[in-house]
C-alpha angles and dihedrals in degrees: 000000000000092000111142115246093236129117108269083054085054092045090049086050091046091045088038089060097042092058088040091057092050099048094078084211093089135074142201119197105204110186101184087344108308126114099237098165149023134202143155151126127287103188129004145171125185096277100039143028124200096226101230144189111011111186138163117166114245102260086061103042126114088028092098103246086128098055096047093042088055089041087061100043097056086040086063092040091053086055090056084048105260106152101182138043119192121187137165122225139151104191112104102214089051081043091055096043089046091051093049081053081065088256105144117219097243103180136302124263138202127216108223125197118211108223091220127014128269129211129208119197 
């Protein structure tokens, strides 16, 4: 995503992961040592969790890693008590594996940027 390949890109991916590992919100899904999928939670309370990211490397996509990684975090997140997920997407084959997970397609958004700031007192 435009970052530039040199080594403090490779030290904030290293530290990125590290975090990401500690966190106990984020999953990797190894099948015979590769790293085929991601998945985690980006926000939660006790009762919800926003699903984010989702993530398989393109060598490993469309053979559903994604799908079964998710299936198991929120699994997992169902067992704590959580009783909804929420997550945004636009792509429509994340959209279709998200909707054969029992996600409903709720609406579409937009993220606006205001051109200068606005306060509100």
């Amino acid at each position: 995503m435009d970052a530039e390949d040199n080594e403090a890109f490779h030290a904030h991916i290293k530290n990125r992961v590290q975090e990401m590992q500690q966190s106990n919100v984020y999953w990797a899904l190894v099948v015979d040592g590769i790293p085929v999928a991601l998945s985690g939670f980006n926000a939660s309370i006790p009762q919800a969790v926003q699903v984010g990211p989702v993530w398989t490397p393109p060598p490993y996509r469309n053979k559903g890693y994604a799908r079964l990684l998710l299936a198991l975090t929120l699994q997992q997140a169902k067992q704590r008590g959580v009783e909804k997920a929420i997550l945004f997407t636009h792509t429509p084959a994340a959209i279709r594996a998200y909707i054969a997970l029992g996600f409903e397609n709720i609406g579409s958004y937009r993220l606006a940027i205001l051109k200068t700031p606005l306060f509100i007192s």
